[in-house]
Kinemage of the C-alpha trace (Angstrom):
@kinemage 1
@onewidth
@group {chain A} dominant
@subgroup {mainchain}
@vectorlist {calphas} color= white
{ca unk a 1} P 0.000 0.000 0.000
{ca unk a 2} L 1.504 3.244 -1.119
{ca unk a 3} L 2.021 5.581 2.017
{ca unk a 4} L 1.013 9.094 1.641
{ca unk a 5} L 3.401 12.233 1.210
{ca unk a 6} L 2.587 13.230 4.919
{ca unk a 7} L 3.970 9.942 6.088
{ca unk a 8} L 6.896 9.776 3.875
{ca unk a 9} L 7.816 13.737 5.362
{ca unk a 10} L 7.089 12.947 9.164
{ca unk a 11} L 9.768 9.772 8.667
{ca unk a 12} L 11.823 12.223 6.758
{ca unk a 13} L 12.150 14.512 9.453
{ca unk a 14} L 12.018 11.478 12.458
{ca unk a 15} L 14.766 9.926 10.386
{ca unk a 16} L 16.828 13.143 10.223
{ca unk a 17} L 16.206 13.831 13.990
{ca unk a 18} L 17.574 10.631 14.702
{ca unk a 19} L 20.324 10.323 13.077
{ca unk a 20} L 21.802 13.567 13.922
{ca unk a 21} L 21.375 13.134 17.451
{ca unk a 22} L 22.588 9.451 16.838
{ca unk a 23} L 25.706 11.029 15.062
{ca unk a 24} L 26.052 14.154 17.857
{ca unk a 25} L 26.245 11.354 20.735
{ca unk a 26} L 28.482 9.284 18.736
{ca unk a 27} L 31.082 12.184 18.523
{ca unk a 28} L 30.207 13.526 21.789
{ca unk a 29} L 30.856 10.139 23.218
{ca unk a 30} L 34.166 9.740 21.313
{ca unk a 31} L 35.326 13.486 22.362
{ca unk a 32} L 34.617 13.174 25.572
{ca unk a 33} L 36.476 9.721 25.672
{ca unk a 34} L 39.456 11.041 24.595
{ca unk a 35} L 39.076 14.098 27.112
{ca unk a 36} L 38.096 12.044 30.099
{ca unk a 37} L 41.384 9.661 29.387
{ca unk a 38} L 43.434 12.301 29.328
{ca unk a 39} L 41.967 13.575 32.824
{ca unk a 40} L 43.102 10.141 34.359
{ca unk a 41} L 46.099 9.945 33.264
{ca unk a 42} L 46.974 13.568 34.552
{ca unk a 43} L 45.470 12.536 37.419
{ca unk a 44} L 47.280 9.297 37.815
{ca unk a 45} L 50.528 11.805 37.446
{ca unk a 46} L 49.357 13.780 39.965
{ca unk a 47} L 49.046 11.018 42.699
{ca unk a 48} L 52.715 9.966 41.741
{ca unk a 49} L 54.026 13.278 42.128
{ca unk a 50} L 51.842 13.733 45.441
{ca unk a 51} L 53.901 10.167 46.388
{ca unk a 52} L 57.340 11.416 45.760
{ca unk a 53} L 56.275 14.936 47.454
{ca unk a 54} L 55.265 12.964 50.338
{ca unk a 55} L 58.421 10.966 50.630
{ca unk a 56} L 60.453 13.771 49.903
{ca unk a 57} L 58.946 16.088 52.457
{ca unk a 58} L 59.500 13.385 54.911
{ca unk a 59} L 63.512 13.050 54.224
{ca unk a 60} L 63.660 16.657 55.032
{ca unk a 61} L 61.541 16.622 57.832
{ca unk a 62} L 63.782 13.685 59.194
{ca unk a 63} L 67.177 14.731 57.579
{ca unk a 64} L 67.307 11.498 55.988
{ca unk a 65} L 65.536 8.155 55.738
{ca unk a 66} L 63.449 7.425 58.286
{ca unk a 67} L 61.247 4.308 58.240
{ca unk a 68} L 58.568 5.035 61.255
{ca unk a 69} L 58.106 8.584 59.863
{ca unk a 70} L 57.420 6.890 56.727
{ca unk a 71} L 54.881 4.583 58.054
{ca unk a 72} L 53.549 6.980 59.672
{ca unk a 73} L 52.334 8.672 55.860
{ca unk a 74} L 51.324 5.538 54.222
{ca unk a 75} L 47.372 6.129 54.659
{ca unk a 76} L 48.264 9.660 52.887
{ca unk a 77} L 50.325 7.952 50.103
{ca unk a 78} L 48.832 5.150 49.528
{ca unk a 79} L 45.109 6.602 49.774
{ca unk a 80} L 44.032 5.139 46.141
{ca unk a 81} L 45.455 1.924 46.944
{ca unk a 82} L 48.793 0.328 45.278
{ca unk a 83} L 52.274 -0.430 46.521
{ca unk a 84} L 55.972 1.849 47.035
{ca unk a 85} L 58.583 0.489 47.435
{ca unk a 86} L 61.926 2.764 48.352
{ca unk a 87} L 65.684 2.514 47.564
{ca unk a 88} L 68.435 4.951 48.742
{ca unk a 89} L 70.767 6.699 46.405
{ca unk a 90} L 72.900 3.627 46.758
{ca unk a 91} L 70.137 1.290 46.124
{ca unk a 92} L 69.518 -0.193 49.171
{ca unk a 93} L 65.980 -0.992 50.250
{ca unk a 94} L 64.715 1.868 52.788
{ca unk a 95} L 61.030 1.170 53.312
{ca unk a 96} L 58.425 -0.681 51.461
{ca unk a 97} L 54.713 -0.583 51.941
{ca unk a 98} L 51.482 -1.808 50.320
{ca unk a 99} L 47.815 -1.952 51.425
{ca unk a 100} L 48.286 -4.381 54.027
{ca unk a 101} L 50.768 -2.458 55.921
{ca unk a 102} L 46.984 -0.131 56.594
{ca unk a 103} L 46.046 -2.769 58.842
{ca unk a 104} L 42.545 -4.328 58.233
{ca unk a 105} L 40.502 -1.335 59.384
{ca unk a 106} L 42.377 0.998 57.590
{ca unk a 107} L 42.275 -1.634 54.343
{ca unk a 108} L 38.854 -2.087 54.970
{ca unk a 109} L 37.812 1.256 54.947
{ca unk a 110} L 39.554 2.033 51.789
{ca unk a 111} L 38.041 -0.842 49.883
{ca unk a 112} L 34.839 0.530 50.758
{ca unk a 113} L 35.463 4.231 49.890
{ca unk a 114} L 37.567 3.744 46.497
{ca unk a 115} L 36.650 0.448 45.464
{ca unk a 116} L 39.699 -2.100 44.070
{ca unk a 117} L 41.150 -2.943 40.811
{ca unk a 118} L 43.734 -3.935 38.924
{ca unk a 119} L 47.393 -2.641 39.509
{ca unk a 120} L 48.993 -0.414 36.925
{ca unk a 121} L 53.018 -0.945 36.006
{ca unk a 122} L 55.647 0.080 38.536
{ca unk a 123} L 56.708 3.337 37.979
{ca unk a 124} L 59.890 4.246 38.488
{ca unk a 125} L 60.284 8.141 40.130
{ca unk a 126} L 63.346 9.667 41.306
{ca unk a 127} L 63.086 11.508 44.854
{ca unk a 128} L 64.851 14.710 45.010
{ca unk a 129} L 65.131 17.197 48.230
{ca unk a 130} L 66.468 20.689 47.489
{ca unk a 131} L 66.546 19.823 44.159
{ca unk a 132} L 69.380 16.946 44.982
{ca unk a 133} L 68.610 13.141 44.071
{ca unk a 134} L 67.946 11.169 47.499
{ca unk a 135} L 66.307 8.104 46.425
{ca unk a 136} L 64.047 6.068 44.150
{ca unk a 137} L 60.464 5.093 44.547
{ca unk a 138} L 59.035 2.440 42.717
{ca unk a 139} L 55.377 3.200 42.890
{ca unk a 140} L 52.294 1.157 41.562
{ca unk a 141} L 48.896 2.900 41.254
{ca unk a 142} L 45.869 1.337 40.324
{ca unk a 143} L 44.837 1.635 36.128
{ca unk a 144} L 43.098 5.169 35.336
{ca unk a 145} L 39.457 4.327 34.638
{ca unk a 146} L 39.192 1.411 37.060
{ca unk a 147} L 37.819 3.353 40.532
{ca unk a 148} L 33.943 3.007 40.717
{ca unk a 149} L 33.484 6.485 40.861
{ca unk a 150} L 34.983 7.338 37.086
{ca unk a 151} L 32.756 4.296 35.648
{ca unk a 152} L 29.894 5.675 37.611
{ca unk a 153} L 30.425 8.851 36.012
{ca unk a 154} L 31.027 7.849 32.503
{ca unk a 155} L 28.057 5.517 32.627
{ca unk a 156} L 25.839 8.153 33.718
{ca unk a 157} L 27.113 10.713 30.638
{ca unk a 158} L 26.234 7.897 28.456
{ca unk a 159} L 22.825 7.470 29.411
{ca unk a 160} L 22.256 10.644 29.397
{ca unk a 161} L 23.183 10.621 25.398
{ca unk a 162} L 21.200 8.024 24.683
{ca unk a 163} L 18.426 9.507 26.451
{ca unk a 164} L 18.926 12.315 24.628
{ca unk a 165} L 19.273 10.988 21.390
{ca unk a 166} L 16.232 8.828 22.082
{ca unk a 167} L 14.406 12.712 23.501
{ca unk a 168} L 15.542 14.229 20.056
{ca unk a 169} L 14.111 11.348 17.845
{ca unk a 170} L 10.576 11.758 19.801
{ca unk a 171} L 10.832 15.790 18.873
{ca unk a 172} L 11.902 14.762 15.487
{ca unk a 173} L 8.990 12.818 15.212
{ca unk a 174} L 6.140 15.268 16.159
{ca unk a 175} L 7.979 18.332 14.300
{ca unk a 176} L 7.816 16.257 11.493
{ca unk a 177} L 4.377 15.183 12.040
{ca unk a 178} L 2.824 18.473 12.301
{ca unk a 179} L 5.325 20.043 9.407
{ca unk a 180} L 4.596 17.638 7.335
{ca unk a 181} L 0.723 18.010 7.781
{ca unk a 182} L 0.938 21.597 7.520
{ca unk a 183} L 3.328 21.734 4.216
{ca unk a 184} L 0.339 18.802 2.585
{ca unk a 185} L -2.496 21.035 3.217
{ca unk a 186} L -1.745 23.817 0.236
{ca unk a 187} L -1.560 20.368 -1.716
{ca unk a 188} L -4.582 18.535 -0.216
{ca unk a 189} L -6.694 21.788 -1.252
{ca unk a 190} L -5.503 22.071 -4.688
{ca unk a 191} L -6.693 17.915 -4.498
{ca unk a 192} L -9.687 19.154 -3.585
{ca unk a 193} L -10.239 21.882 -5.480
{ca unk a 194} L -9.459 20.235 -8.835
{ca unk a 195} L -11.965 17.539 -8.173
{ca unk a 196} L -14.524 19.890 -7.415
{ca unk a 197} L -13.925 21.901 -10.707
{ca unk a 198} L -13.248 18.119 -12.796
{ca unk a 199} L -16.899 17.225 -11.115
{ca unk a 200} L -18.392 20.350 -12.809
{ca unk a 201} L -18.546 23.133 -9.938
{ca unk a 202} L -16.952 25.904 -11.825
{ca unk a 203} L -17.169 28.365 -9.421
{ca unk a 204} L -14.760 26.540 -6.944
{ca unk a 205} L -11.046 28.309 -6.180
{ca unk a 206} L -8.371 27.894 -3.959
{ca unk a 207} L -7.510 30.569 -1.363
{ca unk a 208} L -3.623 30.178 -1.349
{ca unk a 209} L -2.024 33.436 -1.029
{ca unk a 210} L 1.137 32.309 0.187
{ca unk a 211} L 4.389 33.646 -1.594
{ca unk a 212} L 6.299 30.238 -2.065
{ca unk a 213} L 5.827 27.941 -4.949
{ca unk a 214} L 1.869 26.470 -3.555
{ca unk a 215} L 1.139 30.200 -3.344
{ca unk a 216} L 2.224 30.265 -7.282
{ca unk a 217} L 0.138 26.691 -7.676
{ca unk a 218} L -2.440 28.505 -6.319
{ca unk a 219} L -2.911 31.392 -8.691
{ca unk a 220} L -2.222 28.949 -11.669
{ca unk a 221} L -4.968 26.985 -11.061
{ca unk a 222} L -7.322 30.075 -10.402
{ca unk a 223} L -6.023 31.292 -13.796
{ca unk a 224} L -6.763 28.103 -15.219
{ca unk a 225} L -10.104 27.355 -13.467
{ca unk a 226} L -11.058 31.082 -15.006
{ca unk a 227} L -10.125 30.612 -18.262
{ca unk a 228} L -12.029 27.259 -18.572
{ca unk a 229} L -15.186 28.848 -17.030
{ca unk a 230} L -14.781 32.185 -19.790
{ca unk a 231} L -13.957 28.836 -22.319
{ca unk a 232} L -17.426 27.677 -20.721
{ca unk a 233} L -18.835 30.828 -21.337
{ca unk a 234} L -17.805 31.424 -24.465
{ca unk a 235} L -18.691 27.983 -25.572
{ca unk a 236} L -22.559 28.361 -24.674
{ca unk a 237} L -22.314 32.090 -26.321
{ca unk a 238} L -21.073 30.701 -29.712
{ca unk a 239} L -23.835 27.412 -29.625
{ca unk a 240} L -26.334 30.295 -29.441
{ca unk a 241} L -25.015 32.412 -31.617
{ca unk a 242} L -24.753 29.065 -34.017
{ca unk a 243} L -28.121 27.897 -32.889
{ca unk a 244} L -29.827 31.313 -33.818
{ca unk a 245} L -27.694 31.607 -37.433
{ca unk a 246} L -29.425 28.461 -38.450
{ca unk a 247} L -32.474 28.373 -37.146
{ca unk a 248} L -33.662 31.765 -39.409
{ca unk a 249} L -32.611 30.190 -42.586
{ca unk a 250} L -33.826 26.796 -41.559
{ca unk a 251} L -37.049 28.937 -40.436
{ca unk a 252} L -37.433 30.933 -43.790
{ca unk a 253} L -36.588 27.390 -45.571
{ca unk a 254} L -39.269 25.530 -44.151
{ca unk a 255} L -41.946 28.329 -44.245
{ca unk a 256} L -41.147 28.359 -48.285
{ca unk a 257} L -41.143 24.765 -48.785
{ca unk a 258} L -44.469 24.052 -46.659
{ca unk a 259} L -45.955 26.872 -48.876
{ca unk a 260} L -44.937 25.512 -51.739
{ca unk a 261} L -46.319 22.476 -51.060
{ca unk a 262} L -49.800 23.797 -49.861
{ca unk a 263} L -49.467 25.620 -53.132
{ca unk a 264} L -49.720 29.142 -50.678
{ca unk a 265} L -46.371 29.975 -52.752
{ca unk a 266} L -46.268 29.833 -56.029
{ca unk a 267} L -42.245 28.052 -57.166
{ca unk a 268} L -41.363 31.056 -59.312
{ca unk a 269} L -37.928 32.303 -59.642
{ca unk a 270} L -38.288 35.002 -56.756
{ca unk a 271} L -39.019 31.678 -54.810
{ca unk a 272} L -35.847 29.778 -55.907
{ca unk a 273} L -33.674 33.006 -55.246
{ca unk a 274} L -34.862 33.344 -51.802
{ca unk a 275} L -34.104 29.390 -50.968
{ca unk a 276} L -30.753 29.816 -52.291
{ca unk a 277} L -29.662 32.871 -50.541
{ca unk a 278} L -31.062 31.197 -47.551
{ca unk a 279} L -29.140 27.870 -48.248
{ca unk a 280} L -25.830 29.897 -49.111
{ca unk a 281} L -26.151 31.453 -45.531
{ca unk a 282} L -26.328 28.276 -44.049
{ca unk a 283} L -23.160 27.241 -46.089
{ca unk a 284} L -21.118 30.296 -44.608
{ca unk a 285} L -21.883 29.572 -40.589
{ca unk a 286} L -21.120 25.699 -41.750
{ca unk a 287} L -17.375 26.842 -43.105
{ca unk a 288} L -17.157 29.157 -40.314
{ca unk a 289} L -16.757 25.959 -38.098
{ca unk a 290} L -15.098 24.213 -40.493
{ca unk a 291} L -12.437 27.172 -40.529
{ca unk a 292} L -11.928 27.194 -37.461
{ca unk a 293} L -11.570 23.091 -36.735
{ca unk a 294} L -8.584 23.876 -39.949
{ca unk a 295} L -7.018 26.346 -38.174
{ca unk a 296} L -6.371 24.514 -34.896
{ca unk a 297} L -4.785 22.088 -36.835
{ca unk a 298} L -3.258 24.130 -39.093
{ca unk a 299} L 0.394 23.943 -37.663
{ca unk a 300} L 0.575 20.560 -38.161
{ca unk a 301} L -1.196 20.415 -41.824
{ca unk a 302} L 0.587 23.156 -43.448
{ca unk a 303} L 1.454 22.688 -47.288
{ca unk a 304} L 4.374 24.984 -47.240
{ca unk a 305} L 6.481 26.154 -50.199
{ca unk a 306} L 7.762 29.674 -51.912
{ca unk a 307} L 4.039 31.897 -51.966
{ca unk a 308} L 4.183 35.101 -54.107
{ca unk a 309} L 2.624 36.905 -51.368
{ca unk a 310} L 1.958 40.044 -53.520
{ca unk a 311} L 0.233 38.134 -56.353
{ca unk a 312} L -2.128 36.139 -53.505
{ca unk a 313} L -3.309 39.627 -51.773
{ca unk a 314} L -3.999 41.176 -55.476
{ca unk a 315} L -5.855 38.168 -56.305
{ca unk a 316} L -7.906 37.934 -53.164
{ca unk a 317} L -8.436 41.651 -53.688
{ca unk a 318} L -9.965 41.310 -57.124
{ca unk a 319} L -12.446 38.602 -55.884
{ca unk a 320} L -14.045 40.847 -53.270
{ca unk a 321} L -14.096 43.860 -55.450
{ca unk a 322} L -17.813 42.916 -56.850
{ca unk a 323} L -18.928 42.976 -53.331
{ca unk a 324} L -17.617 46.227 -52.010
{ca unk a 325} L -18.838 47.670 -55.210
{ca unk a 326} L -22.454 46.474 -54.707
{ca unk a 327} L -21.964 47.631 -50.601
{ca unk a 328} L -20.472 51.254 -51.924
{ca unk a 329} L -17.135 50.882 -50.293
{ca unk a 330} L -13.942 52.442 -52.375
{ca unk a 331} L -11.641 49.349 -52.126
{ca unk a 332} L -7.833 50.709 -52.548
{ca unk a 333} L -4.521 48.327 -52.642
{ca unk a 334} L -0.821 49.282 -52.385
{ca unk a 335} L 1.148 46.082 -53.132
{ca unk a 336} L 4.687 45.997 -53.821
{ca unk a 337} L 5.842 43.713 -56.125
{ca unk a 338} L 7.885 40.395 -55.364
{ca unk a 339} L 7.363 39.507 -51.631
{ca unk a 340} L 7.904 36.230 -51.239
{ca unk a 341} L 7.113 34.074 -47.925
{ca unk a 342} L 7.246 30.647 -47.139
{ca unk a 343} L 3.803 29.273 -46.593
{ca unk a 344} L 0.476 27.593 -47.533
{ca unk a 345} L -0.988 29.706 -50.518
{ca unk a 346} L -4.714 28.102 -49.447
{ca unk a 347} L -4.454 29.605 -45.728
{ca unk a 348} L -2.783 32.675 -46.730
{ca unk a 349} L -5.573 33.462 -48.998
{ca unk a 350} L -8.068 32.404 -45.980
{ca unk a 351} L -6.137 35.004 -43.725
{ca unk a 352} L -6.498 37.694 -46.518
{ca unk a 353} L -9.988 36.946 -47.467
{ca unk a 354} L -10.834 36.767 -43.445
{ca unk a 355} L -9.637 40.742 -43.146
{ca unk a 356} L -11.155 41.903 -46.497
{ca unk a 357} L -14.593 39.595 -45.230
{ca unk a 358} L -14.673 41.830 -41.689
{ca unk a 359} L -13.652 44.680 -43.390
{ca unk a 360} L -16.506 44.041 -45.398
{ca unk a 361} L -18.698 43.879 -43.033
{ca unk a 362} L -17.839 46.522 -40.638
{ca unk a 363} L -17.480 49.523 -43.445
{ca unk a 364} L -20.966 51.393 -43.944
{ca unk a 365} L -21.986 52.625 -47.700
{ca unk a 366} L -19.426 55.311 -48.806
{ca unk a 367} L -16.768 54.095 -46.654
{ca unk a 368} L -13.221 53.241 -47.459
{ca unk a 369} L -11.092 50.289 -47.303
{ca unk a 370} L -6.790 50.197 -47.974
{ca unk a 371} L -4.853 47.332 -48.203
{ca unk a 372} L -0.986 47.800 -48.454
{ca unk a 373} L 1.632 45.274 -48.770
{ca unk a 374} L 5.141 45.695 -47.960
{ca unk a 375} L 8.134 44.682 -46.533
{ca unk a 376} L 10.324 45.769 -43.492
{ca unk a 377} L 13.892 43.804 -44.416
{ca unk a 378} L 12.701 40.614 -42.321
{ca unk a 379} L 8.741 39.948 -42.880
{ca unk a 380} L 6.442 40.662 -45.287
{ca unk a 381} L 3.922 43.245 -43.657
{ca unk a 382} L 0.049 43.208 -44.704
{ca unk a 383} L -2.425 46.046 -43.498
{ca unk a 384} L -5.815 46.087 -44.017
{ca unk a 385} L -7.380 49.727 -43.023
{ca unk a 386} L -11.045 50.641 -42.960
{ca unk a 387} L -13.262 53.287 -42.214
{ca unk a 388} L -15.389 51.732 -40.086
{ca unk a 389} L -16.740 53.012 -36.677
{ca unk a 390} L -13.858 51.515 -34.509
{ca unk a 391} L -13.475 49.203 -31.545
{ca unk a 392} L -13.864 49.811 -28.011
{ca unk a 393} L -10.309 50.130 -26.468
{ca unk a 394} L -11.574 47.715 -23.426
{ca unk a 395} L -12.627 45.285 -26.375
{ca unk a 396} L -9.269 45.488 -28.588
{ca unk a 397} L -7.041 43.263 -26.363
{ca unk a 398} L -10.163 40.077 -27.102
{ca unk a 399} L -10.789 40.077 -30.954
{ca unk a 400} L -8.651 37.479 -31.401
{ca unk a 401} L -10.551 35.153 -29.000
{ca unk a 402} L -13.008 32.327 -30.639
{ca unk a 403} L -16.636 32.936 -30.193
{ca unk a 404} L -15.877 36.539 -28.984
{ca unk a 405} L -18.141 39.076 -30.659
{ca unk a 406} L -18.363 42.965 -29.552
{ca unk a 407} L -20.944 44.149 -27.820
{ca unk a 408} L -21.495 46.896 -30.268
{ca unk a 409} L -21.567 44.266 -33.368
{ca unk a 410} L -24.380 44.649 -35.732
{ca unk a 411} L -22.805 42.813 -38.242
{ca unk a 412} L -23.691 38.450 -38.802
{ca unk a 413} L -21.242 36.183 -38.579
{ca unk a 414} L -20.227 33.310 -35.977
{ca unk a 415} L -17.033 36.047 -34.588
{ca unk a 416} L -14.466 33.360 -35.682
{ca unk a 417} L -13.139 34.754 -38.607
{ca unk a 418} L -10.123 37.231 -36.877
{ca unk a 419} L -9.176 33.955 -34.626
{ca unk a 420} L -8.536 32.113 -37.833
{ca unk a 421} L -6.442 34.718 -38.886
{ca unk a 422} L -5.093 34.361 -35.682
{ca unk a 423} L -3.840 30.644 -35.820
{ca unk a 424} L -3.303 30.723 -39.220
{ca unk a 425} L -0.822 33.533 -39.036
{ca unk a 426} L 0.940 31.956 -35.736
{ca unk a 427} L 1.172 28.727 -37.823
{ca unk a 428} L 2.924 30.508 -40.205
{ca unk a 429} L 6.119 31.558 -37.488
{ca unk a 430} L 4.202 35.411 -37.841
{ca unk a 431} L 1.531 37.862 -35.606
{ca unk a 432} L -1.214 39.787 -36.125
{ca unk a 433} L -2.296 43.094 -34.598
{ca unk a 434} L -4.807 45.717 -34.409
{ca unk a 435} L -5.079 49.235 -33.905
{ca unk a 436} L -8.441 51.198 -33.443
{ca unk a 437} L -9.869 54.481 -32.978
{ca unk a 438} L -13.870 54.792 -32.124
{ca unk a 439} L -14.954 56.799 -35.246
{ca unk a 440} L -11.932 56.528 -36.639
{ca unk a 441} L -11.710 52.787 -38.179
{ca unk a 442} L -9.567 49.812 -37.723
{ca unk a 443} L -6.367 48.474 -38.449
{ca unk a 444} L -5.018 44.997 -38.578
{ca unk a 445} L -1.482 44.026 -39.211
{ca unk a 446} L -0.271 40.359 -40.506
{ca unk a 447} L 3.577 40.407 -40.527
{ca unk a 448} L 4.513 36.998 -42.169
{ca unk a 449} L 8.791 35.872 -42.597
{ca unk a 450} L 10.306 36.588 -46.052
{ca unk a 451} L 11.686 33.140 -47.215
{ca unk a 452} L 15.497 34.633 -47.135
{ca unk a 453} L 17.773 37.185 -46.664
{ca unk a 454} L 18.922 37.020 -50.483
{ca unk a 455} L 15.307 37.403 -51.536
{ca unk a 456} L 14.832 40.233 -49.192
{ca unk a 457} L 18.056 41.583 -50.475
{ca unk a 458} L 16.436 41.508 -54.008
{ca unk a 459} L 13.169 42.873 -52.909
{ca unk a 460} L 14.792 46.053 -50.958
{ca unk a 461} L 16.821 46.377 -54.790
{ca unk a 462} L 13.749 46.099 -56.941
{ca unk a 463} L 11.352 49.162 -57.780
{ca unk a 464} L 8.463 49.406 -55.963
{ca unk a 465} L 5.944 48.822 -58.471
{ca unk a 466} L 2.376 49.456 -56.838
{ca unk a 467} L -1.006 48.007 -57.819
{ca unk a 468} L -4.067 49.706 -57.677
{ca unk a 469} L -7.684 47.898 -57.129
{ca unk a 470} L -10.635 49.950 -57.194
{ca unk a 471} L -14.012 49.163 -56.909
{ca unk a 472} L -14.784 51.519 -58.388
{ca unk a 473} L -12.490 51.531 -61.143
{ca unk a 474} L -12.165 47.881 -61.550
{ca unk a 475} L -8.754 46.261 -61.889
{ca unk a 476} L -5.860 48.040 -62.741
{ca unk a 477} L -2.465 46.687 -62.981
């Protein structure tokens, strides 16, 4: 059974605890070893030296060796048990004495106060009075480490670190418990929160306002939870707006036929030229979907080769000037010749035909609409300009959004024609932009790659030769 992230963090931490304190009594243990051997051995030196002080006090004291005076200090030498033994200068024997010489109380006592153990080496210590040589002793102490007292004491520091280390790994454990609880719960409400919004309550955020990287989790999926409810939004906006385009054509188509077969309308040519417009308008919101199902795709179906970019906008151009004659709208192009890009000629001429088709529809009776063509050394740069009454400023920055459709728009349409221009123009490595005045008309801006710097090079060379479409004037070249 998988354990959970809170589990694996509070054994983390309990882990971590633990072994650091594990590791802190190890080397505590093995400093203090070292410092605590060291302290018995200088205080096994100082008992020898307080042995040959002793002797040599008494030597003064006496003016020479003097064996009852030197009985008479053997409790005081020999104190923490262990054996002397004295020679002369000459090396004759002078005194000797050893824990029996106490006498039983005396040895009695001492085994009770200071414990016994095992002799250390003989030492051998020369005896000096006035700073002159005056004997040997030959002294044997018991082992440093051996009286009850310095086991006692080293027993009890070593509990203590386990006890601590054992104290530490408890702490470790609860720190890591409620850590690890707290860190999960930005994570256990993004859980929550995503299966709330996956189980269709769009409405439902998180409330993370934390600066570290769940604080940043946080605002992504509010971001993300907002754009699929506008996606929502915008979803049930455009099966409306789809909804209402076909139901007045299939409305008007039904009303005729039913009439025509009640014999209520009579199937004249009037008759036939209403169907068809009616069928016709039903073909355009069809390819509107179908346009923009293309263009989602389009970066990955792309036909690409060498496009004479200049050639496709006059052509495109020319088809549309029927229409803005018939709408009384002065279409005007300024094309310069030779731009060349790198792309599908079919969407190109969907991304011209898309401006000129909003332009279109947008431009009242005695308006205007320019296209110009050019280049700037790197991309070719199409602008299509129009007279028409402008976009709100708060409603520039969504054109390019599928389904979106201005408040102010009077105009049919599905509002997916600009957000195929969109894709279509990303597919092709460029951008599109647009710039727009209320009252003033719109701008849009393609800027598509030139195929290569040497055809650049012979574009910037060449004349710029400029073609003029009127629709008024009909096509001039």
């Amino acid at each position: 059974m998988p354990r959970s992230f809170a589990f694996r963090l509070t054994a983390a931490f309990a882990g971590i605890g633990i072994s650091a304190a594990a590791l802190t009594a190890i080397l505590v243990n093995i400093a203090f070893g070292t410092r605590f051997t060291g302290y018995l051995e200088d205080r096994q030196e100082s008992r020898e030296r307080l042995v040959v002080a002793t002797l040599a006090d008494s030597y003064k004291r006496a003016d020479g060796w003097d064996p009852r005076d030197l009985a008479a200090l053997a409790p005081a030498a020999l104190m923490d048990g262990g054996t002397i033994r004295l020679e002369d200068v000459s090396g004759r024997p002078v005194w000797e004495a050893d824990e029996g010489s106490l006498g039983t109380h005396m040895s009695e006592m001492h085994q009770e106060m200071m414990g016994s153990g095992t002799l250390g080496p003989e030492r051998t210590l020369p005896v000096r009075a006035d700073g002159v040589v005056v004997g040997t002793a030959f002294v044997r102490l018991p082992e440093t480490g051996l009286f009850p007292q310095d086991a006692e004491f080293r027993s009890e520091v070593n509990r203590l670190l386990i006890f601590g280390g054992i104290a530490a790994g408890l702490i470790a454990v609860v720190i890591g418990f409620l850590l690890g609880k707290r860190a999960i719960a930005p994570a256990r409400e993004l859980t929550r929160a995503a299966r709330d919004l996956a189980a269709g309550d769009r409405a439902r955020r998180v409330e993370l306002e934390t600066p570290d990287e769940f604080g940043e989790m946080g605002r992504a999926f509010n971001a993300m939870a907002d754009a699929i409810d506008e996606e929502d939004r915008l979803r049930r906006s455009f099966a409306a707006d789809v909804a209402h385009e076909l139901r007045t054509p299939l409305a008007i188509l039904l009303s005729h036929v039913e009439g025509m077969q009640d014999g209520v309308v009579d199937l004249d040519d009037a008759a036939l030229a209403s169907l068809h417009e009616e069928v016709l308008r039903l073909s355009r919101s069809v390819a509107d979907l179908e346009a923009l199902a293309s263009a989602d795709a389009a970066g990955f179906s792309l036909a690409l080769r060498e496009v004479r970019f200049d050639e496709l906008v006059v052509d495109s151009a020319r088809d549309f000037s029927g229409a803005f004659e018939t709408a009384g709208i002065d279409l005007q192009t300024e094309v310069a010749a030779s731009v060349i890009v790198l792309g599908d000629p079919a969407r190109l001429r969907q991304v011209v035909s898309n401006l000129l088709s909003n332009a279109l529809k947008f431009t009242p009776a005695r308006g205007y609409v320019r296209v110009y063509l050019e280049t700037d050394g790197t991309s070719a740069v199409l602008r299509v300009a129009d007279s028409g009454p402008g976009i709100r400023e708060d409603e520039l920055a969504r054109v390019f959004e599928r389904f979106y459709r201005g408040r102010g728009a009077t105009a049919g349409g599905s509002g997916i024609g600009l957000t195929v221009v969109s894709e279509l123009t990303r597919a092709h490595g460029g951008e599109v932009t647009v710039a727009s005045e209320l009252g003033r008309g719109t701008t849009f801006t393609v800027r598509v790659p030139l195929t290569s710097s040497k055809q650049r090079r012979s574009f910037m060379a060449s004349s710029q030769r400029l073609t003029n479409v009127s629709s008024k004037g009909g096509f001039q070249r």
